[in-house]
C-alpha positions as CSV (number, residue, x, y, z in Angstrom):
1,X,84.7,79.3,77.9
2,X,87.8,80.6,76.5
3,X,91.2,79.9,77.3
4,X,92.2,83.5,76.1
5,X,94.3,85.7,78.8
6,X,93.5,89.4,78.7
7,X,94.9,90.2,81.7
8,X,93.5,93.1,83.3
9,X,91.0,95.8,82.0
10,X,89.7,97.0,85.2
11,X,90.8,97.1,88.6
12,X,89.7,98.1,92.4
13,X,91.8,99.0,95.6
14,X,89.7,99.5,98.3
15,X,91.1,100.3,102.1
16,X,89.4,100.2,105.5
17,X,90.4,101.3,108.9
18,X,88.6,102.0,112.3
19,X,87.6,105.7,113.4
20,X,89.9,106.8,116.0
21,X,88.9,106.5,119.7
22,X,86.1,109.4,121.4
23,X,88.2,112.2,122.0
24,X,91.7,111.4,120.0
25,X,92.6,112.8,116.9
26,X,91.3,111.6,113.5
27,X,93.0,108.7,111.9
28,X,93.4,109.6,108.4
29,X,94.6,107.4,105.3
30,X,94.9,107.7,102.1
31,X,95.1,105.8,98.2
32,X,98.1,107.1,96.3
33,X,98.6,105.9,93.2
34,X,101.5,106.6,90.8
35,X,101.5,106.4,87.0
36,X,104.8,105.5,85.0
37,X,106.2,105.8,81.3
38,X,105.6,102.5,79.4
39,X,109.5,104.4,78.1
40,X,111.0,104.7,81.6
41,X,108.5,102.4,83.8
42,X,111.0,103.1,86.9
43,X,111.9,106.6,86.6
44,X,110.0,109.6,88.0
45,X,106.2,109.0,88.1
46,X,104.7,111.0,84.9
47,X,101.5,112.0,87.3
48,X,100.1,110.8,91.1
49,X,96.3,110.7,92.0
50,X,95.0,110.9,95.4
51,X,92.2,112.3,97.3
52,X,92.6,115.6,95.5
53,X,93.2,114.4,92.1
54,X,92.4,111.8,88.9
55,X,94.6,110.7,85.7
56,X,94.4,113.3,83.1
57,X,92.6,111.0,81.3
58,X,90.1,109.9,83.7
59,X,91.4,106.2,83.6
60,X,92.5,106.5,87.5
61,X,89.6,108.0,90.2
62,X,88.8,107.9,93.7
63,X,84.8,106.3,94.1
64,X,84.7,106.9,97.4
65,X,87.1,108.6,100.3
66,X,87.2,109.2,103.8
67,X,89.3,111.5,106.2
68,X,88.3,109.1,109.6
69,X,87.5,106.1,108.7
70,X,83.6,106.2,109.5
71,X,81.8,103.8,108.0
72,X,81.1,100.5,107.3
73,X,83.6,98.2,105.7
74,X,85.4,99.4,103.3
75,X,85.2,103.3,103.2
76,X,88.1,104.5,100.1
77,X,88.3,103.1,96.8
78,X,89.9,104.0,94.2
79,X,88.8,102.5,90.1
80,X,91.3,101.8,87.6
81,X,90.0,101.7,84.0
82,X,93.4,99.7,82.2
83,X,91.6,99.6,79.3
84,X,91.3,103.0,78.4
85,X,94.8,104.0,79.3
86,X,97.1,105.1,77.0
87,X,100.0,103.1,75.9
88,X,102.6,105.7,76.6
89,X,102.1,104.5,80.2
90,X,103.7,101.0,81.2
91,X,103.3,100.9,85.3
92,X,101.0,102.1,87.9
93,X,102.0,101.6,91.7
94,X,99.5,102.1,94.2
95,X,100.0,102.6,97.9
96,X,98.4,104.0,101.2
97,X,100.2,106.6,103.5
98,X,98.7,106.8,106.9
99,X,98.6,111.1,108.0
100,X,101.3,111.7,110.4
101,X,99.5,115.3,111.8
102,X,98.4,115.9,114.4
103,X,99.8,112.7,115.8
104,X,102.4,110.8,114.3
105,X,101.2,107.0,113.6
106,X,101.9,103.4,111.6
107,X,99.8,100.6,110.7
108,X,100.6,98.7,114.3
109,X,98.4,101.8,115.8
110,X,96.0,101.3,113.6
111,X,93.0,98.8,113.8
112,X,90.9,96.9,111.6
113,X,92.9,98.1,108.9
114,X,92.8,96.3,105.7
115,X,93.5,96.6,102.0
116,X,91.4,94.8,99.1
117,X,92.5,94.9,95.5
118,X,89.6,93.4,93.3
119,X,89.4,92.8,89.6
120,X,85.7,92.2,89.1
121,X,85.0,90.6,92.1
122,X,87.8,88.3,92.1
123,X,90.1,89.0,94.9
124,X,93.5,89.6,93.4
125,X,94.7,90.8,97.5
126,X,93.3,90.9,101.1
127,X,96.1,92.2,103.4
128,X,95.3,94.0,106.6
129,X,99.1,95.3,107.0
130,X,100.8,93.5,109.6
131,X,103.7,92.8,107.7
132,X,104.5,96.2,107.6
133,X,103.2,97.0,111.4
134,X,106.3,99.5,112.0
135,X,105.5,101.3,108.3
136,X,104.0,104.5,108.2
137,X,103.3,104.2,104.3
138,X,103.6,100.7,102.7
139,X,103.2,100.1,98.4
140,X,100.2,97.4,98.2
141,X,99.7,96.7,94.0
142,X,101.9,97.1,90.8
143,X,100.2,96.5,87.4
144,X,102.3,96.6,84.7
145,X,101.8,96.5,80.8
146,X,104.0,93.9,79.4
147,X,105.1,93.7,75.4
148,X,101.3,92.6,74.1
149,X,99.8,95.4,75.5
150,X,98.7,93.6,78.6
151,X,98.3,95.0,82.1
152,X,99.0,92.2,85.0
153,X,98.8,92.5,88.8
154,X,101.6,92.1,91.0
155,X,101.2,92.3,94.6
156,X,103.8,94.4,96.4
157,X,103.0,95.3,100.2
158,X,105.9,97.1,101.3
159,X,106.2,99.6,104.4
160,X,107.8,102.8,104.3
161,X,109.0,105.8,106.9
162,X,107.3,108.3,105.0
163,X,104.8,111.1,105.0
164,X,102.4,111.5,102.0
165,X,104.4,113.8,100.0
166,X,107.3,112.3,100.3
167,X,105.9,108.6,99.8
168,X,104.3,109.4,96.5
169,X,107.5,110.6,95.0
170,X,109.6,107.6,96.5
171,X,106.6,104.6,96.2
172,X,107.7,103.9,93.2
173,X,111.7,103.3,93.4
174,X,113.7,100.2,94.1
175,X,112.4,97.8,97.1
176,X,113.1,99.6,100.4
């Protein structure tokens, strides 16, 4: 066994929640993750991936998505591939933002939701958002590429007051 770090080469987020009750509205959620500049690793993300998208280079995808939540366990996940990326990135922050239409709604309303970010199948975080119960958005991972090249996790659940447009452009600023 070697007592080598090489930090991370890939990563998982995966995110449950429960279908919304007969005869309500869909619940809807989804992974948004932003990619920064390894030259300006706080400034304005350089690309976002959701539902709708993947990196440019294929390094960021969604496996699996859901618009209700159906399913069992976890039923959106989203693959990270660090070891492919390029170096001219330096940050990735990754979030969910919870559909405010046709019924406006934060995590509290929610139930059995849950966010796991795996490397392998080592559990780097299990959180099922209480902390931010009030949030209608909320910043769960940062990986960052430090000076060696290396990507590292750092956990970051954070809630925010925002729709999904507006979360993916502001995810990724100074701690609200």
């Amino acid at each position: 066994m070697s007592g080598v770090d090489t930090g991370l080469n890939r990563a998982e987020i995966k995110l449950r929640w429960d279908p919304s009750p007969y005869g309500e509205p869909p619940r809807h959620l989804d992974i948004i993750a932003t990619t920064y500049s390894a030259d300006d690793p706080r400034g304005r993300p350089v690309y976002v991936v959701h539902h709708d998208s993947r990196s440019p280079d294929g390094t960021i995808t969604m496996s699996r998505y859901s618009e209700t939540g159906m399913g069992l366990g976890y039923v959106e996940a989203m693959t990270f591939e660090f070891d492919r990326m390029s170096s001219a990135y330096g940050r990735v922050v990754v979030g969910v933002a919870i559909h405010q239409a046709p019924v406006p709604r934060t995590f509290g309303d929610l139930s059995n939701a849950g966010v796991l970010v795996l490397e392998g199948y080592r559990e780097l975080l299990v959180d099922d958002f209480a902390r931010v119960s009030d949030a209608t958005a909320a910043t769960v991972a940062e990986f960052t590429r430090d000076a060696a090249g290396t990507w590292r996790f750092h956990e970051m659940v954070r809630g925010f007051d925002s729709d999904p447009v507006l979360f993916a452009s502001e995810m990724g600023g100074v701690r609200h």
